[in-house]
N, C-alpha and C positions, 0 to 999 in steps of 0.2 A: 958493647957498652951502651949503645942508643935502647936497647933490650930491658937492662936495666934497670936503666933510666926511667924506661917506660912504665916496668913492673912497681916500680917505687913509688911513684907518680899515683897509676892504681890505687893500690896500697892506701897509700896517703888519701885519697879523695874517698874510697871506700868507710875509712875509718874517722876521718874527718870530716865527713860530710853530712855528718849528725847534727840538729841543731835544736835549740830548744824553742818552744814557743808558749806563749800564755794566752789563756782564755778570760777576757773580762766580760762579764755580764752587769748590767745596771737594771737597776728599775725603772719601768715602763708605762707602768698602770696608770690609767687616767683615775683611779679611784684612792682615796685617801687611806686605806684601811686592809687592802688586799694588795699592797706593795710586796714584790720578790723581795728585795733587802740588797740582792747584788752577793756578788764573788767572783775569786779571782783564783784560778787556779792556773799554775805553771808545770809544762809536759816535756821532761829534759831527753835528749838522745834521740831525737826523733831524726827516720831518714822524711824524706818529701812524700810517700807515697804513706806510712805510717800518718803523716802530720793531717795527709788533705783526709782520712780514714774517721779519724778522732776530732780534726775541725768538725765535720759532720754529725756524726755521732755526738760529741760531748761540748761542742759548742755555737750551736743554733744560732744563725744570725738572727731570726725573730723567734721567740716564743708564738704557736701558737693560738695560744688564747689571749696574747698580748703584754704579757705581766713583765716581760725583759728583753733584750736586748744585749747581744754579745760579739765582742768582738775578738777575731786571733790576732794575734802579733810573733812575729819570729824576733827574739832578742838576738 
């Protein structure tokens, strides 16, 4: 029984242990005319090791050249 229990458990945290999170980007530019504009995209199903992959990738906490600013969030 405690077998199980155990396996269910698994199971359970395996497949629910998906979560989503959103990327916000704002503008950043000191310049009146070369503003990013901002966006928001949300990345659903994501395990931890997926999430920290594409935080990196697809939402940079600084912009390079300065133009934006982003941040993750796990909903």
């Amino acid at each position: 029984m405690k077998k199980i229990t155990l396996a269910i458990a698994a199971i359970a945290c395996v497949t629910g242990c998906k979560k989503d999170y959103t990327c916000t980007c704002v503008d950043a530019s000191p310049f009146d005319n070369v503003g990013y504009g901002g966006r928001v995209e949300t990345f659903e199903g994501l395990s931890k090791s997926e999430a920290k992959d594409l935080q990196i990738e697809e939402c940079p906490e600084i912009d390079p050249f300065g133009f934006f600013t982003c941040t993750w969030t796990q909903e």
